[in-house]
N, C-alpha and C positions, 0 to 999 in steps of 0.2 A: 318067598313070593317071586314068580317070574315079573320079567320084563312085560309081559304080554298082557300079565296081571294089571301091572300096572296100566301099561297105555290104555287097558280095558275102562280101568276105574276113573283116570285122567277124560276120558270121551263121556262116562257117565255123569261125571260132575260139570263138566263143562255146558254138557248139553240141558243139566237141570238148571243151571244157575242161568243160561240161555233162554229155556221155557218160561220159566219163573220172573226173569224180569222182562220179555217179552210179554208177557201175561198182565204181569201188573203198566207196562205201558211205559216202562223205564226207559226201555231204549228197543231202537231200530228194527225191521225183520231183517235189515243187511248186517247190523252187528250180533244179534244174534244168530245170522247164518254163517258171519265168523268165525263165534265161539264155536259152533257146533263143527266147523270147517275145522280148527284147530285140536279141538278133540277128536276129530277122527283121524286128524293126520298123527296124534301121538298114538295110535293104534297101531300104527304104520312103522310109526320114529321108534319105540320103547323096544319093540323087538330087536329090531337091528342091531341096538347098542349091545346086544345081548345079556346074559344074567351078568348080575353083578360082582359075583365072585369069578366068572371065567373072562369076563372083559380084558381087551386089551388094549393099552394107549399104542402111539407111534411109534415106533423101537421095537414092539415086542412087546414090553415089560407087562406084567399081567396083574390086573386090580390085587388080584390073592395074593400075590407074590408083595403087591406095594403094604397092604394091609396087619400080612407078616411080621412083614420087617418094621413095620410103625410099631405092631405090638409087642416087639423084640427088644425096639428102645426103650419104648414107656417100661416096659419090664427093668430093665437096666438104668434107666434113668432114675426109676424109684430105689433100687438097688443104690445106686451112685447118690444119691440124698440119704439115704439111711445111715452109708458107712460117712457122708461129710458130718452131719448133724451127730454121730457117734466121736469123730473123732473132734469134732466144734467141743464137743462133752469135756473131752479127754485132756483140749488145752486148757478148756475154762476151769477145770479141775487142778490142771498141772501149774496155771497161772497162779490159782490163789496159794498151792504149796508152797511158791516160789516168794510170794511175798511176805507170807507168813516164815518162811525160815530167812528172807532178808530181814525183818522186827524182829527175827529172835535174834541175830549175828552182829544187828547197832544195835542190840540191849547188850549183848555181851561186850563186846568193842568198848560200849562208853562205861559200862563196870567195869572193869580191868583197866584202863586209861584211869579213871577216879581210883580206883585201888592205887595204882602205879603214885597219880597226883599222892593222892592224901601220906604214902609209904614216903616218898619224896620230900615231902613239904613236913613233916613231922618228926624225920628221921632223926634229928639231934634233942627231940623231946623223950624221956626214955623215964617211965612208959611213957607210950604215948596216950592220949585222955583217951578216956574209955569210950567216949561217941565215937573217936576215929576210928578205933578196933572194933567198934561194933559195927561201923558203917564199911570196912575194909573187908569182916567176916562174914557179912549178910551180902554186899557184891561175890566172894569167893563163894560160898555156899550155893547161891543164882548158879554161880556160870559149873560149878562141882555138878548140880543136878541136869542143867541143861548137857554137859560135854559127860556124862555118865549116867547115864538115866536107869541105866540096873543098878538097884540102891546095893546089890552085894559088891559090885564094881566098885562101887563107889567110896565103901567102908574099908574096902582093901585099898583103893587109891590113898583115904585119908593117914592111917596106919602107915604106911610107904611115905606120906610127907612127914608124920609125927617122927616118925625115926631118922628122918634126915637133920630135922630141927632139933633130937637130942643128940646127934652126935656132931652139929655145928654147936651147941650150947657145952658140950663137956670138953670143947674145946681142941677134937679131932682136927687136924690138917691136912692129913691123905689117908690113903687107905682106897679101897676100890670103891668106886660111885655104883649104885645101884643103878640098870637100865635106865635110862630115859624115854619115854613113854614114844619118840620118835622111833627109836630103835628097835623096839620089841617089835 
């Protein structure tokens, strides 16, 4: 729609709503010679501004060119919210891993300190009562599945402690240490 269009359609409303309440008695023949005055002057004004994609403000700059670049941001700005809320995702995601492997690391921590305590506090009872040993092998077993979670790992770790413990029990002194799991 041109300009022209417009001011056209501006002069025909002005001038009915002019008629009409001149008609009914509403108001003045000077205020609705007015409105009708106003309406014809935007017949005059709308062109000039010209269309509204070739308009130009002071500077130069040209409506098209403003309207562009508006819709270049809104493109990018929606762009730029999709990767925030993507990556809002990625820490809300990375947050709970994060606490959830801290509750797994103070369950292990305070099994192994209680292993430690109870091996400590019991060591001149020999055996020691069997709640301790069960409650010393069910913390090791926890932290065995937690710190080896491939159960074949695991059964070869156990096998690898079993043979250290008969050959401190048949009363070995030296001999070569197997790896320590730091070292491999």
């Amino acid at each position: 729609m041109t300009m022209l269009a417009l001011g056209v359609g501006a002069f025909v409303c002005l001038a009915a709503v002019a008629i009409v309440l001149r008609v009914k008695r509403k108001v003045s023949d000077v205020f609705a010679l007015g409105l009708c005055a106003v309406g014809l002057a935007s017949v005059w004004v709308f062109p000039k501004a010209g269309s509204p994609l070739r308009a130009e403000l002071p500077g130069g700059t040209k409506l098209e060119t403003l309207a562009e670049r508006a819709e270049h941001a809104a493109d990018r700005a929606a762009a730029s919210r999709q990767e925030v809320e993507r990556l809002a995702a990625k820490v809300a995601q990375t947050s709970q891993r994060i606490d959830a492997v801290q509750g797994d690391l103070r369950l292990a921590l305070k099994t192994i300190a209680e292993g430690l305590y109870l091996s400590a506090a019991t060591r001149n009872l020999f055996p020691p009562p069997d709640f301790v040993s069960k409650r010393i092998d069910e913390g090791l077993n926890a932290i065995a599945r937690y710190a080896l979670p491939n159960e074949q790992d695991r059964t070869e770790w156990v096998q690898e402690m079993r043979g250290i413990v008969e050959r401190a029990q048949r009363g070995e002194r030296t001999g070569s240490e197997p790896p320590s799991p730091a070292t491999r």
